[in-house]
N, C-alpha and C positions, 0 to 999 in steps of 0.2 A: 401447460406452462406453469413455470412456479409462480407463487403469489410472494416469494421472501425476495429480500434485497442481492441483488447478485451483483458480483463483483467482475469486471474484465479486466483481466494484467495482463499487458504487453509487454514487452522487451525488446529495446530496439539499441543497437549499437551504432553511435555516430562517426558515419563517413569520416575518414581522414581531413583534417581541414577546415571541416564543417561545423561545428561545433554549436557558433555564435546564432549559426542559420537555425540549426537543430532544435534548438531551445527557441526561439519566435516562435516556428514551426512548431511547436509542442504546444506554447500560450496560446496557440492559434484555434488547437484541435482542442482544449481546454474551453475555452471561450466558446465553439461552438457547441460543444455539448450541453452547454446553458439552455441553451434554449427548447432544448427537447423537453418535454414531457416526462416526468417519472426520474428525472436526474436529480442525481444527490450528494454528490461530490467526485473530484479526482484531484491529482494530483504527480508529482513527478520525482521520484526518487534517485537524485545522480549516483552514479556507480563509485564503488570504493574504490579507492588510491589504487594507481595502477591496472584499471579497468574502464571500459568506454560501451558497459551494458547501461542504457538509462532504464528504469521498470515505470510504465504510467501508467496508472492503475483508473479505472474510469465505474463509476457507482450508479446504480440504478433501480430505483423500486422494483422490478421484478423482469424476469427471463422477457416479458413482451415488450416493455419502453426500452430494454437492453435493445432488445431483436431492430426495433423503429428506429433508433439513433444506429448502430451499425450500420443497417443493409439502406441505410438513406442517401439519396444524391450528392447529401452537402459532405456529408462524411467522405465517398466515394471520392469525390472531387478534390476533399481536403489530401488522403493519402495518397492519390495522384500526384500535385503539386509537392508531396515531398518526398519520393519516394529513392531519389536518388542523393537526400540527405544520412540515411541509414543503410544498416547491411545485416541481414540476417535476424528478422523479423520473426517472433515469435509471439500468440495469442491464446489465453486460456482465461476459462472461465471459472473463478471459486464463489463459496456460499461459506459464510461464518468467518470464525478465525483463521480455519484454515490456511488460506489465502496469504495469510503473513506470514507463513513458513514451507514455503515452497508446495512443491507436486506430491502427489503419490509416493510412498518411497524413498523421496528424499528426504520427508519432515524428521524435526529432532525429536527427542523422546518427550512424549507430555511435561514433563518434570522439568526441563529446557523451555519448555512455551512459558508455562507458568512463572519462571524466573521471571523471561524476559516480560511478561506484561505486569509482573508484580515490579517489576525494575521502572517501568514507565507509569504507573500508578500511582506510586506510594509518593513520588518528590511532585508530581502535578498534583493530587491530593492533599498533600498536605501544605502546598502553599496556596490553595483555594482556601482549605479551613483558616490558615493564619492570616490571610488576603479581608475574608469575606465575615469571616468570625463575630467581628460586632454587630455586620449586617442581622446574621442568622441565629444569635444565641439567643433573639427573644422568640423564636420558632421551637414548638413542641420537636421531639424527634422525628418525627413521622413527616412532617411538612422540611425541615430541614433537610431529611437526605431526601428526599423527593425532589427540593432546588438541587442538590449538591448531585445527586447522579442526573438529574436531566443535564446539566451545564457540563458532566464531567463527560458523560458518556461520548456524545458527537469528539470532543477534543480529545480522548484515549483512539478512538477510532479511526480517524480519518488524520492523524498528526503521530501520537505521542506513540502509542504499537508502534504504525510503522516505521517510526525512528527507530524506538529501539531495537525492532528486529535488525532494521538497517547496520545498524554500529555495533548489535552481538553477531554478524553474517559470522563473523569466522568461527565464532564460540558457540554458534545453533549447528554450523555447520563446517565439520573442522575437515580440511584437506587430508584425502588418507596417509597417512605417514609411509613412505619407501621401504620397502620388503629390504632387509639385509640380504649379503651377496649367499650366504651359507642356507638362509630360508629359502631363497629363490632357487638352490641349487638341488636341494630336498626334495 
């Protein structure tokens, strides 16, 4: 079993109509993960304009309090009572960055990752330093970024990535453009 923090993304497409229910139901499954052991955040990323995939993404000190919280009664019970709020359920498990840019295969080129976390870094970094600046400028350097990435770290992770991979989806991952009639004919 791993000992690093592993991540479960779900994807769940809300039932026609459902919507209002869907989202309770989601605070719901949210709220009980609290209470397990070894939990370390989640969260619910709604689906871009014109799509009704939501991603909930559920954090966990390592493959065993993941495995405890899963295959648990309250869980069992929870996706029971919702189960005819959603259609077309799908569950996977990442480790690292990974995770914030899809599967195997699909991911965008290093150079695209990079952007996008350098895109959500640099404007939450730099308005902690202009935010907290008077607090920290009587801090040697070493004690300074030591405050400055404990506080930045958790909020880049669990917020600010997956935003912006969120809002670059189209630009990490561009829809393939339609074969001309004369290419296709070739």
């Amino acid at each position: 079993m791993s000992t690093s923090p592993v991540t479960l993304m779900v994807a769940r497409r809300v039932a026609k109509g459902r919507y209002e229910e869907l989202m309770a139901w989601l605070r719901e499954g949210e709220q009980l993960a609290t209470d397990f052991p070894g939990y370390l955040g989640s969260g619910v990323l709604a689906p871009p304009p014109n799509d009704d995939e939501f991603q909930i993404i559920f954090r966990f000190a390592d493959e065993k309090t993941l495995h405890a919280w899963e295959f648990s009664a309250s869980r069992s019970a929870w996706l029971s009572r919702g189960s005819d709020l959603f259609a077309d359920p799908s569950e996977h498990r990442v480790r690292g960055i990974d995770g914030w840019f899809g599967t195997v295969g699909a991911r965008p080129p290093r150079w695209k990752q990079a952007v996008a976390i350098w895109l959500a870094f640099f404007p939450v970094s730099l308005l902690f330093n202009f935010v907290l600046n008077p607090l920290l400028s009587e801090l040697d350097l070493a004690p300074r970024v030591l405050v400055s990435t404990m506080a930045l770290t958790p909020l880049m992770v669990y917020w600010f990535i997956p935003l912006s991979t969120h809002l670059l989806a189209n630009w990490l991952h561009p829809a393939p453009t339609p074969r001309k009639a004369t290419e296709a004919a070739a």
